[in-house]
C-alpha positions as a Markdown table, in Angstrom:
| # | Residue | x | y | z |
|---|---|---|---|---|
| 1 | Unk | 0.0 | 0.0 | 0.0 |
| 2 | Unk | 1.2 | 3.5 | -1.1 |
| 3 | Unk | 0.3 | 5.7 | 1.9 |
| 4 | Unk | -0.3 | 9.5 | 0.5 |
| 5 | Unk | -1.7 | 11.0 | 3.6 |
| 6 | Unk | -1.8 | 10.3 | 7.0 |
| 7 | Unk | -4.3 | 11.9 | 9.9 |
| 8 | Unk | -3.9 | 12.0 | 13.6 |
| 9 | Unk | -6.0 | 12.9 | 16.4 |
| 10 | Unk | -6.1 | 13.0 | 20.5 |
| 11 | Unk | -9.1 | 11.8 | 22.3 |
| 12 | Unk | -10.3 | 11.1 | 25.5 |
| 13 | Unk | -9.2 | 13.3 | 28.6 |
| 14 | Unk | -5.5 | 14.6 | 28.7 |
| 15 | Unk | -2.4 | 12.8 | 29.7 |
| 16 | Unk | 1.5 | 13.2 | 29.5 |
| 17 | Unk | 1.7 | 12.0 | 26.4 |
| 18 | Unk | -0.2 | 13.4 | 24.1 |
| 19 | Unk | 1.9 | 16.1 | 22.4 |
| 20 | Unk | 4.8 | 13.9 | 22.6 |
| 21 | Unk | 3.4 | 11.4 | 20.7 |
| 22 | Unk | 1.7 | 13.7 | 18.2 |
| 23 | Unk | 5.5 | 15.6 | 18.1 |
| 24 | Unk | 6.7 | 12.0 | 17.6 |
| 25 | Unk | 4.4 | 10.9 | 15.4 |
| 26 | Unk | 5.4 | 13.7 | 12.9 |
| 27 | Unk | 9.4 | 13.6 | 13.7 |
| 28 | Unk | 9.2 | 9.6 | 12.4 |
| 29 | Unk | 7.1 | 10.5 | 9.2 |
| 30 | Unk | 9.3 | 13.4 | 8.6 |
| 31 | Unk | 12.0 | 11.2 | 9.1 |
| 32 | Unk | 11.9 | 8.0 | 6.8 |
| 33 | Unk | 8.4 | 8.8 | 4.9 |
| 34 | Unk | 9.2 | 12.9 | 4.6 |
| 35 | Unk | 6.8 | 12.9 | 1.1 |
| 36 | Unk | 3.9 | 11.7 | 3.2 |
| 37 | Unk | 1.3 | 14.6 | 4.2 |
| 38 | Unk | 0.5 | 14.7 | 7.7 |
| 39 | Unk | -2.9 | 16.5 | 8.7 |
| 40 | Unk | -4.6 | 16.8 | 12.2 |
| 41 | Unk | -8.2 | 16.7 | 13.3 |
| 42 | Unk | -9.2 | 19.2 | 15.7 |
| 43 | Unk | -10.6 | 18.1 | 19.2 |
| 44 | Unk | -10.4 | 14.7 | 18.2 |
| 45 | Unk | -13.6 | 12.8 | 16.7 |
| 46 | Unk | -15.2 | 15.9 | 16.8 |
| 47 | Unk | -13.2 | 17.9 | 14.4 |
| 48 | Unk | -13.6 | 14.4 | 11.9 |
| 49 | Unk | -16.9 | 14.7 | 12.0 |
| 50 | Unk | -17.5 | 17.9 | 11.1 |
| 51 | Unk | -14.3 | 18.4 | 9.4 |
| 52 | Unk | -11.8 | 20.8 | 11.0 |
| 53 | Unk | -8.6 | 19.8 | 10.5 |
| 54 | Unk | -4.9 | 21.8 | 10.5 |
| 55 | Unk | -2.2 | 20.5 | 7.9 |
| 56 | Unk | 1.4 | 19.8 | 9.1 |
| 57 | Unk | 3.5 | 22.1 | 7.1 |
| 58 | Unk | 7.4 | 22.5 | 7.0 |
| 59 | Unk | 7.8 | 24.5 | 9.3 |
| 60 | Unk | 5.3 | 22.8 | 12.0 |
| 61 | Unk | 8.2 | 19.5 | 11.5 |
| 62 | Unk | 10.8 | 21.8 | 11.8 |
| 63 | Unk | 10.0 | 22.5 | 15.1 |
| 64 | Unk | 8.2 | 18.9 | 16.4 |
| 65 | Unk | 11.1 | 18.6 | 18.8 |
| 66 | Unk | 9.2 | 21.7 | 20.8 |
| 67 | Unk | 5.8 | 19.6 | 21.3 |
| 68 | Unk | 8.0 | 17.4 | 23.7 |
| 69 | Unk | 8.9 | 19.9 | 26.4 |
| 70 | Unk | 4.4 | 20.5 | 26.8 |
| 71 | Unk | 1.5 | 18.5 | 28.3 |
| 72 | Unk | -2.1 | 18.8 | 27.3 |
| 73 | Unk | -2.6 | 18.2 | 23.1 |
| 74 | Unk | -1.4 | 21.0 | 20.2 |
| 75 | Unk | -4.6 | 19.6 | 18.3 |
| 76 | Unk | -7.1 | 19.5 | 21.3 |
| 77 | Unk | -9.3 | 16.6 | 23.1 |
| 78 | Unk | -13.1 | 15.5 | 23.1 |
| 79 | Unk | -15.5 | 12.4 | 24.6 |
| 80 | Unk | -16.8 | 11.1 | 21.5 |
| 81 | Unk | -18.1 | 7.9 | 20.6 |
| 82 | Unk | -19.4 | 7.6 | 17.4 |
| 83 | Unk | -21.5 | 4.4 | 18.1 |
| 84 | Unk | -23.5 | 6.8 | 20.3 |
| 85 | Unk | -25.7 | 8.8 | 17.5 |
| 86 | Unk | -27.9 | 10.4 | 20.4 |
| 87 | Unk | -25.2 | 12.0 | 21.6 |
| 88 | Unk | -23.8 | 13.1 | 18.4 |
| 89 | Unk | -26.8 | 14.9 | 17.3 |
| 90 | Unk | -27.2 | 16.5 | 21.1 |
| 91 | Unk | -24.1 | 17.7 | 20.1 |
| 92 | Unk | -24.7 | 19.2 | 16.9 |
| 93 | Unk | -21.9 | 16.7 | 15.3 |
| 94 | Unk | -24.3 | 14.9 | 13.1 |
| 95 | Unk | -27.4 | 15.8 | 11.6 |
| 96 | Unk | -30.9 | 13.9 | 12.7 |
| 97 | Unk | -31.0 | 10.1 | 10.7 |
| 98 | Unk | -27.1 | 10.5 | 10.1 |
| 99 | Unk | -25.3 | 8.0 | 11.1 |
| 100 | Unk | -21.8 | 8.9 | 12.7 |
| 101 | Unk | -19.8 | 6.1 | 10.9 |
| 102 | Unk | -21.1 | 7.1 | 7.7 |
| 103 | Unk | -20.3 | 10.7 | 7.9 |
| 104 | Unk | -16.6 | 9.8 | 9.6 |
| 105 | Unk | -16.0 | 7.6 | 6.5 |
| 106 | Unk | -17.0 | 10.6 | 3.9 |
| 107 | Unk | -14.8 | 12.9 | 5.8 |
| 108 | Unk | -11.7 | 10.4 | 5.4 |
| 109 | Unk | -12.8 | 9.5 | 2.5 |
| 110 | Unk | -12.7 | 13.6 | 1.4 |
| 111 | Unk | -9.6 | 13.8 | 3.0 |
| 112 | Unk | -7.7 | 10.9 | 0.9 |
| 113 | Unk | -6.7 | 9.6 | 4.3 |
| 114 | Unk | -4.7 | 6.2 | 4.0 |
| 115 | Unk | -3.5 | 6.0 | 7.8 |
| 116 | Unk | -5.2 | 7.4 | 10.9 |
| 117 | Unk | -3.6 | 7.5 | 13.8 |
| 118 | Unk | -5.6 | 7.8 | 17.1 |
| 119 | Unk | -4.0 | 8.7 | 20.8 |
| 120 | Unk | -6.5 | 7.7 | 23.2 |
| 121 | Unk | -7.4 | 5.3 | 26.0 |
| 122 | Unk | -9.4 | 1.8 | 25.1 |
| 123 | Unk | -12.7 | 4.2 | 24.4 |
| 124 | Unk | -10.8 | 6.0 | 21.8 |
| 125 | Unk | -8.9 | 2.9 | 20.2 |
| 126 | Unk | -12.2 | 0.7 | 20.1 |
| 127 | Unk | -13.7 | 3.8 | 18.1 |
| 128 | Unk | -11.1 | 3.4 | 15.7 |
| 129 | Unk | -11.7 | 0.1 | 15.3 |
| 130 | Unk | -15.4 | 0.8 | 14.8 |
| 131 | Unk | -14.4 | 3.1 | 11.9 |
| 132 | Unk | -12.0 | 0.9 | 10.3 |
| 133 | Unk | -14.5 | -2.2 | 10.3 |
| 134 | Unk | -17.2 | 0.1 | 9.0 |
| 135 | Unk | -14.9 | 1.2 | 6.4 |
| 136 | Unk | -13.7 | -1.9 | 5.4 |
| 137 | Unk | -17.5 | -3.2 | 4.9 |
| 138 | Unk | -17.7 | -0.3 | 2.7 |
| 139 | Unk | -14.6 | -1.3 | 0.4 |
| 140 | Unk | -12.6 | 1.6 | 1.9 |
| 141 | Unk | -9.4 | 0.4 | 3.4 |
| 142 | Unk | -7.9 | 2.6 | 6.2 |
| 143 | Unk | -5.1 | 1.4 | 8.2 |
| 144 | Unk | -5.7 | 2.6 | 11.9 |
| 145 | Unk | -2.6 | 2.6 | 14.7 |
| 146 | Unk | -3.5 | 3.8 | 17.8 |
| 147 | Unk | -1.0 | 4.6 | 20.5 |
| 148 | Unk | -2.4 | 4.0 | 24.8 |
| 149 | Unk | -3.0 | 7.0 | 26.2 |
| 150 | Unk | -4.8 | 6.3 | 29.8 |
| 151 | Unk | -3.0 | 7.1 | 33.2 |
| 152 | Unk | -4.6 | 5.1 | 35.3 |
| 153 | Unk | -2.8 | 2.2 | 32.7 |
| 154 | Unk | -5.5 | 0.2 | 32.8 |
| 155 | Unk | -5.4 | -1.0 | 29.0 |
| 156 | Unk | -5.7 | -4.8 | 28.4 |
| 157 | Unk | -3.5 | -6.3 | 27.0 |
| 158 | Unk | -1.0 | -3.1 | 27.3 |
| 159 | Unk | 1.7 | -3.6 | 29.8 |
| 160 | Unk | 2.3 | 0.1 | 30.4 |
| 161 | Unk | 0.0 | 3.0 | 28.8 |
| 162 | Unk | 2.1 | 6.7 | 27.6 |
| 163 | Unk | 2.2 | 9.3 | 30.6 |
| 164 | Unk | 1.0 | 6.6 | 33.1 |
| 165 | Unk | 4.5 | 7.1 | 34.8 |
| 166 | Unk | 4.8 | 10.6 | 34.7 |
| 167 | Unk | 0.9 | 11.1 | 36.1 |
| 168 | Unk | 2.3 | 9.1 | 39.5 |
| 169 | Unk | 5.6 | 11.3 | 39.3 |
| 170 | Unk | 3.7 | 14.4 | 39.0 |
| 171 | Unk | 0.9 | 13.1 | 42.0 |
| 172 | Unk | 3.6 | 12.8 | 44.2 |
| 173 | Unk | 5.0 | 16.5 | 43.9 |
| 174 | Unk | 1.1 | 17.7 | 44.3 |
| 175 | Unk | 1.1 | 15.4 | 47.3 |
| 176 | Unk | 4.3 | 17.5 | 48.8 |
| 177 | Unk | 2.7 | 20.3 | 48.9 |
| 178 | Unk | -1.1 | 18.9 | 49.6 |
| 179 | Unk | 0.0 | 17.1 | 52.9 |
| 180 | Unk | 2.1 | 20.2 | 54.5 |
| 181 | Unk | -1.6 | 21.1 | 55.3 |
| 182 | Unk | -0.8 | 18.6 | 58.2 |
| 183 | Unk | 0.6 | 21.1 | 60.3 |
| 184 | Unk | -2.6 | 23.7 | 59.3 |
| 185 | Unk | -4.8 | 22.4 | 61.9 |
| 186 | Unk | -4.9 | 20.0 | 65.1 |
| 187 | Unk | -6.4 | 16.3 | 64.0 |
| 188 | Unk | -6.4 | 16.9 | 60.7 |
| 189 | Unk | -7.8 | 14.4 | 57.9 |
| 190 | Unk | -6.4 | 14.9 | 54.3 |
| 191 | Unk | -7.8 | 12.8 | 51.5 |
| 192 | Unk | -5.6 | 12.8 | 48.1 |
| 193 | Unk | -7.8 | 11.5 | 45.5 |
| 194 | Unk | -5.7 | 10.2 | 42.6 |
| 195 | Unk | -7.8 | 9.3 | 39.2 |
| 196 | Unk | -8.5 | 5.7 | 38.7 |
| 197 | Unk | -12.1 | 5.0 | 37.8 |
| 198 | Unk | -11.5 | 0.9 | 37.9 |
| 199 | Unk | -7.7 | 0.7 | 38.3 |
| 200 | Unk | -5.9 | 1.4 | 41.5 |
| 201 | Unk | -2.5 | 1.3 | 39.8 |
| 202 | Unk | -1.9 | 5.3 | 39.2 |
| 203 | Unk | -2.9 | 5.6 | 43.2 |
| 204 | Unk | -0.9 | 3.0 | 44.5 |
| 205 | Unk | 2.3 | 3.8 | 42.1 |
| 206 | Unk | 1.5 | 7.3 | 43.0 |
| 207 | Unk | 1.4 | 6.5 | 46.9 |
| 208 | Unk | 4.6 | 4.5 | 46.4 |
| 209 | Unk | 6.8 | 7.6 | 44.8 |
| 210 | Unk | 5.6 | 9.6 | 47.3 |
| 211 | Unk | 6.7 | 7.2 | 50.6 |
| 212 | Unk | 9.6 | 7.1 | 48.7 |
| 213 | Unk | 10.1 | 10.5 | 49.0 |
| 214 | Unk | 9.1 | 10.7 | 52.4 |
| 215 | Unk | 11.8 | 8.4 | 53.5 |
| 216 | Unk | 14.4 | 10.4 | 51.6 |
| 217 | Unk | 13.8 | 13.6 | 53.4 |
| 218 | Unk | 15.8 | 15.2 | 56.1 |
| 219 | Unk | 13.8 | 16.7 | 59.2 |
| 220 | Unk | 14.8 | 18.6 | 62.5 |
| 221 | Unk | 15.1 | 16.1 | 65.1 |
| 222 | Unk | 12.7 | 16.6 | 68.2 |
| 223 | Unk | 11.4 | 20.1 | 66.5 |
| 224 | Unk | 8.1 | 19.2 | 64.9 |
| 225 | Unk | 8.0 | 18.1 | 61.4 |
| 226 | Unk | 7.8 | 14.5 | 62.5 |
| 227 | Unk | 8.1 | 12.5 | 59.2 |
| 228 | Unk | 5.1 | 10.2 | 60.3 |
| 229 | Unk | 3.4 | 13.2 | 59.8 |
| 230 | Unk | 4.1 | 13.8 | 56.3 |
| 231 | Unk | 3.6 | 10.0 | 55.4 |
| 232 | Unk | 1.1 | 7.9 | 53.9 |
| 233 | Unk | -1.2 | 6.3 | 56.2 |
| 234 | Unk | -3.6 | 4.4 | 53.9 |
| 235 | Unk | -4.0 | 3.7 | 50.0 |
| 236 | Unk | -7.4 | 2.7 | 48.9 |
| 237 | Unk | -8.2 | 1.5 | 45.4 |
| 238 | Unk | -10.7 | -0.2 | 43.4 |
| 239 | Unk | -9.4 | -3.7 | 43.7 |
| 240 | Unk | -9.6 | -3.5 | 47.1 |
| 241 | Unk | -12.7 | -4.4 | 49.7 |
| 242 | Unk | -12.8 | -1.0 | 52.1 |
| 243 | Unk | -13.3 | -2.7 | 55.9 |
| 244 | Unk | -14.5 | 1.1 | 57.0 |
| 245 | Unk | -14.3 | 0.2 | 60.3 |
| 246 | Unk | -11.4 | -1.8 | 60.7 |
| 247 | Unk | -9.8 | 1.0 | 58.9 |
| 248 | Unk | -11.3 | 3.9 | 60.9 |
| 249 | Unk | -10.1 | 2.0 | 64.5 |
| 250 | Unk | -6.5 | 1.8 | 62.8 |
| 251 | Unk | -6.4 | 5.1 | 61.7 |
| 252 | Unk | -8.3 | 6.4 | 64.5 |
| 253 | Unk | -5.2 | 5.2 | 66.7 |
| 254 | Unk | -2.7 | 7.4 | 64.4 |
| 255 | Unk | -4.3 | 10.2 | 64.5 |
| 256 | Unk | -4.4 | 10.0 | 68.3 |
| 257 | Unk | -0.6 | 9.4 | 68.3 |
| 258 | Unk | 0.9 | 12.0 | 66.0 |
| 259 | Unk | -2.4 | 14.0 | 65.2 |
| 260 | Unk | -2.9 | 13.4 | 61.5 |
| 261 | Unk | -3.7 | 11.3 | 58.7 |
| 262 | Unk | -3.0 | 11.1 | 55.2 |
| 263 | Unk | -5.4 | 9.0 | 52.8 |
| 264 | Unk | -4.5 | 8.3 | 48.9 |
| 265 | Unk | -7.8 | 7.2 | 47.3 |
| 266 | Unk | -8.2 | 6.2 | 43.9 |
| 267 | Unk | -11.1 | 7.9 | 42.3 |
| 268 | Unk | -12.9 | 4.8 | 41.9 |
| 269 | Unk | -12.6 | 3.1 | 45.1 |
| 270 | Unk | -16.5 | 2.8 | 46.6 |
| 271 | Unk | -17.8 | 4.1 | 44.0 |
| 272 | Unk | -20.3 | 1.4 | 44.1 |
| 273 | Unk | -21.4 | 2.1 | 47.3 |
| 274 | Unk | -21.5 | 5.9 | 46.7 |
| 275 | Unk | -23.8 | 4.8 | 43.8 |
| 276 | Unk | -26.4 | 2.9 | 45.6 |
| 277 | Unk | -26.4 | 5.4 | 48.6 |
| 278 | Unk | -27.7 | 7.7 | 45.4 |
| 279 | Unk | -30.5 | 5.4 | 44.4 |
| 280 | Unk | -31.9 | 4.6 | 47.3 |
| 281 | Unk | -32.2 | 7.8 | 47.8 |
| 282 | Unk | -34.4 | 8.6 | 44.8 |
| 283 | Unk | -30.8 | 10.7 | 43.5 |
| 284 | Unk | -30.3 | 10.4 | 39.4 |
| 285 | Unk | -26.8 | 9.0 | 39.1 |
| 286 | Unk | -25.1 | 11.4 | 36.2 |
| 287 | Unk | -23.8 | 8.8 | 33.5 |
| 288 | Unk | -21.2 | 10.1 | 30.1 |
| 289 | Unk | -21.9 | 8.9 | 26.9 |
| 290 | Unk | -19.7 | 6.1 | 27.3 |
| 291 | Unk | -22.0 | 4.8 | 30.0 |
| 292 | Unk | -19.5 | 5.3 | 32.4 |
| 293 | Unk | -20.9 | 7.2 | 35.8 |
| 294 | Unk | -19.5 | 11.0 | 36.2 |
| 295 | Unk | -17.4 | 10.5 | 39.1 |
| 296 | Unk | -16.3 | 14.1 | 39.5 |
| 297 | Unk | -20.3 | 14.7 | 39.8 |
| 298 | Unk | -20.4 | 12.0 | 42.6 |
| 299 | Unk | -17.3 | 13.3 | 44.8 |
| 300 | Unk | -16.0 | 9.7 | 46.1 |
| 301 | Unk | -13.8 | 11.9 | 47.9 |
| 302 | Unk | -15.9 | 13.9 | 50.0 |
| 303 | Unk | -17.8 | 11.1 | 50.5 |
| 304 | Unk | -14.9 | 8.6 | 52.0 |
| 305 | Unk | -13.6 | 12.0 | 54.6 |
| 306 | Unk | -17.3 | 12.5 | 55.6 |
| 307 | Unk | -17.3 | 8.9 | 56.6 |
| 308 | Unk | -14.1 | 8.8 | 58.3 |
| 309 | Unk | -14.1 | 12.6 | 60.0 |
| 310 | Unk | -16.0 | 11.4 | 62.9 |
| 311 | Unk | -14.8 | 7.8 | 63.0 |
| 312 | Unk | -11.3 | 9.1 | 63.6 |
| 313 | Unk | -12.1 | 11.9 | 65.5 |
| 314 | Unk | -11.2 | 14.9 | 62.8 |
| 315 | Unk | -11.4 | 18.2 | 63.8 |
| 316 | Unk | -10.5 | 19.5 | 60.2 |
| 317 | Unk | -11.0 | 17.8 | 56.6 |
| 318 | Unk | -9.5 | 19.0 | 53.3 |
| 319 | Unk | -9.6 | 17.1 | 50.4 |
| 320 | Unk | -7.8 | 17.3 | 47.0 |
| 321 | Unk | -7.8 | 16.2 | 43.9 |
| 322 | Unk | -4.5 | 15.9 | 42.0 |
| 323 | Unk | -5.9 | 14.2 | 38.8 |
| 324 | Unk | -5.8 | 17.3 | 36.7 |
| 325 | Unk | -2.2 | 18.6 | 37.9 |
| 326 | Unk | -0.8 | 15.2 | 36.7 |
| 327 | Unk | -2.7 | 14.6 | 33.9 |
| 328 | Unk | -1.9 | 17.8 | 32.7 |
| 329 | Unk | 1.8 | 17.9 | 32.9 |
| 330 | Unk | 4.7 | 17.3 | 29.7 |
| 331 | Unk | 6.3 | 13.5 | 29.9 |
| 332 | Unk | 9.1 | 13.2 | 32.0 |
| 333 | Unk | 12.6 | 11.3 | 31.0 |
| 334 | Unk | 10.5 | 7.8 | 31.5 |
| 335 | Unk | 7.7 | 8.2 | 29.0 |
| 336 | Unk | 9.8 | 9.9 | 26.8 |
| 337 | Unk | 11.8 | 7.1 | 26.0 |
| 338 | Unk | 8.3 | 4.8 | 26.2 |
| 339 | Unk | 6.7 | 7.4 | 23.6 |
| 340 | Unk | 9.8 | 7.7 | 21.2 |
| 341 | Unk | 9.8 | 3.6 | 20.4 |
| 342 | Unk | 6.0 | 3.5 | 20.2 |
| 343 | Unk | 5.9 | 6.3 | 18.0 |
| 344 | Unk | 8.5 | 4.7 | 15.8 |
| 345 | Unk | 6.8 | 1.7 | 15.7 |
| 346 | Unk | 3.3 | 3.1 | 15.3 |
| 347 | Unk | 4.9 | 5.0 | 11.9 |
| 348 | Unk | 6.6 | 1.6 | 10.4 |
| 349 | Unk | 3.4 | -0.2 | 11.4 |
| 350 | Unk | 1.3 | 2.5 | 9.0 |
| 351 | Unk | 3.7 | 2.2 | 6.6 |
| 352 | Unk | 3.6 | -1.5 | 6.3 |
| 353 | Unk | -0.2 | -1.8 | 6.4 |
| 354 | Unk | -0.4 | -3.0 | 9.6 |
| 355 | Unk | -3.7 | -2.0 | 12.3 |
| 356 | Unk | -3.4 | -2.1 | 15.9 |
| 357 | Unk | -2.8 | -0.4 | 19.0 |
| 358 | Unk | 1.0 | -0.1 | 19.5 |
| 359 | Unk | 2.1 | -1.4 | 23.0 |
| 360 | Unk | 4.0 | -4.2 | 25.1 |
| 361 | Unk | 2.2 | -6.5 | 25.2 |
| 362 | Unk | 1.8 | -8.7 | 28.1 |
| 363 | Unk | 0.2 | -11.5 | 26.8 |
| 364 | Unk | 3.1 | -12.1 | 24.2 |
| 365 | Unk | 6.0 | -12.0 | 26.7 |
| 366 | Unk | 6.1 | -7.9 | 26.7 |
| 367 | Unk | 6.8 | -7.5 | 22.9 |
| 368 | Unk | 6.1 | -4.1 | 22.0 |
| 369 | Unk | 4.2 | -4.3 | 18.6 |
| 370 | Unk | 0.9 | -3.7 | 17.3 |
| 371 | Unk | -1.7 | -5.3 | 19.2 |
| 372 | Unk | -4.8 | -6.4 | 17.2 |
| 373 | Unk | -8.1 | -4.5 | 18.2 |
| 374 | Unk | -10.6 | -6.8 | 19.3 |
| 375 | Unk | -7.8 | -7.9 | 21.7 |
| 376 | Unk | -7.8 | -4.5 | 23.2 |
| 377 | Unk | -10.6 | -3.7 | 26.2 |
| 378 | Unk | -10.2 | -1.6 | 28.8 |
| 379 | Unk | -10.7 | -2.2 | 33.1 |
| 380 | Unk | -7.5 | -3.8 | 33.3 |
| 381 | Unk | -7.4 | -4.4 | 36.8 |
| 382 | Unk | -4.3 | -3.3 | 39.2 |
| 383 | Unk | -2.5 | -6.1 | 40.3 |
| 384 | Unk | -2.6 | -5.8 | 44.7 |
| 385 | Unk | -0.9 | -8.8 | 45.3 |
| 386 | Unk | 2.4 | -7.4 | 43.5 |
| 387 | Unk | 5.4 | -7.7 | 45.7 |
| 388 | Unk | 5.9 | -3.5 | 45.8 |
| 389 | Unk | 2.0 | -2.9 | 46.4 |
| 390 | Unk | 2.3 | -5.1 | 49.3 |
| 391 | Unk | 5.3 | -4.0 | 50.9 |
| 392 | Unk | 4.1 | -0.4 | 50.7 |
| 393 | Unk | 1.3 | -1.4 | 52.8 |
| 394 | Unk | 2.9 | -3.3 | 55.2 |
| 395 | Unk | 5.4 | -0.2 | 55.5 |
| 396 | Unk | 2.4 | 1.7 | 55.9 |
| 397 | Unk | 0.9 | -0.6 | 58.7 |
| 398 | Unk | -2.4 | -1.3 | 56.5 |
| 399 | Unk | -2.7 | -4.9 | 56.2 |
């Protein structure tokens, strides 16, 4: 296949990745396929379905390099799922009795598009793969490569997902700051919320770099700042059963000792519970149009520091949320290298006609290549009973 042009775009919420890989993307093409045109959809399946799109000239490749050094995406995010025609037309993306498919197609199809490449999480990927089946039923054959964008890395079969890594590293320096609050107040309750909706891998890697940097601190002996202080008490995620009194009595004991604790929740932990609190009390649970439930409308948060403020005996509560501090940050030294060979890969994979989501993956010893798209689903759960996860807690005293 002779590949003429080639479109990208970003979906999905932000992560450190995503104008690294699109600078990578375009410093690959530009380097073994430099005759290839490159164009961008704007704000992801939004600007392909009604058509707004920015080409990469000259002088864009010339300075690719640049896109590295930034987080959030040069060519803009949306939630759109093109299965979903009600909420296409809400949105004023398709016309009533269009379908979304059909007018995607016609705007590749416009477009001469031989390759798209989509940055996105499993919601984003599985579109693609939508598209591409719907094209190819229609005789028009479009090579898709995605490359995993999700930080709570929660991508099956995908051993690590782009900006995963630096979403815990950036978590961890909100967390620094967050838990000085500590000394703000007497008995004090902080909760850090971490994003995770059904993986507790970004909270518990994000928990783990910060202990880390507990224990690596230097503090005034006998002068306050005791470093139990500034520590982790308990991690929470998804994978986890909550024991919400068990918990309470242990943490109830620390905060009696050294007058604080320090909770890192994933996002998603109880959510279930939260959920059926709602309904039985006639509440309308706020859903997305992927049919997940809005947790930044439900506050599991708020809801897990009203339940343990009085168990533990808090006379101050702050909560904070660090999701979109880290999601929104440039890739640090680890991704970089992670983004640069998927990248690579994701262009010689276009070039040779060959779909999939570019990854290591785990079920084919690790391999990075380009996983096949049925294979890919998202929920990947986190892992607890890995060796770090459970040394963390038992550091932490949290069996």
């Amino acid at each position: 296949m002779t590949v003429k042009t080639v479109a990208m775009l970003t979906a999905g919420g932000l992560a450190p990745c995503l104008s690294s890989a699109v600078g990578g993307l375009i410093e690959r093409y530009s380097q073994v396929a430099p005759d290839v045109r490159i164009i961008a959809y704007l704000d992801g399946y939004a600007g392909l379905l009604t058509g707004r799109s920015v080409e990469v000239t000259p002088a864009v490749r010339e300075q690719a390099h640049l896109l590295h050094q930034h987080g959030g995406s040069p060519i803009g995010n949306s939630r759109v799922k093109l299965t979903n025609v009600a909420d296409c037309v809400r949105r004023g993306l398709v016309q009533e009795g269009q379908d979304p498919l059909h007018v995607a197609a016609e705007q590749l199809t416009k477009d001469g598009v031989d390759v798209l490449h989509t940055i996105g999480g499993d919601d984003t990927n599985t579109t693609a793969a939508d598209l591409a089946a719907y094209l190819h039923e229609n005789a028009y054959e479009l090579t898709v490569v995605g490359l995993p964008k999700t930080i709570d890395n929660d991508v099956v079969p995908i051993r690590q997902s782009l900006g995963a890594w630096t979403a815990a590293e950036q978590g961890s320096i909100f967390a620094q700051n967050i838990i000085a609050e500590h000394s703000s107040n007497p008995r004090m309750l902080i909760v850090h919320e971490v994003m995770g909706r059904n993986c507790g891998w970004l909270t518990a890697e994000t928990a783990r770099r910060y202990h880390q940097w507990v224990g690596e601190q230097r503090f005034v002996e006998g002068f306050g700042n005791d470093p139990r202080c500034w520590d982790v008490h308990a991690v929470f995620v998804p994978e986890d059963h909550i024991d919400l009194k068990a918990e309470a009595a242990r943490l109830k004991t620390v905060m009696d000792e050294i007058g604080c604790v320090n909770i890192f929740l994933s996002e998603g932990a109880g959510v279930a519970d939260i959920v059926e609190e709602m309904k039985a009390a006639g509440e309308d649970v706020p859903i997305d149009p992927f049919g997940h439930v809005q947790i930044d409308k439900i506050n599991p948060g708020a809801w897990f520091a009203k339940q343990f403020a009085a168990l533990v005996g808090a006379e101050k509560t702050m909560v904070q949320k660090s999701g979109y501090f880290s999601r929104s940050a440039a890739s640090n030294d680890e991704d970089l290298a992670l983004i640069k060979r998927c990248t690579d890969l994701a262009v010689d994979s276009a070039l040779a006609g060959v779909s999939g989501v570019v990854g290591q993956d785990e079920e084919q010893g690790d391999e990075l290549r380009a996983i096949e798209f049925p294979r890919i689903k998202g929920h990947k759960k986190f892992d607890t009973s890995v060796a770090w996860f459970t040394e963390l807690k038992a550091s932490l005293g949290q069996g």
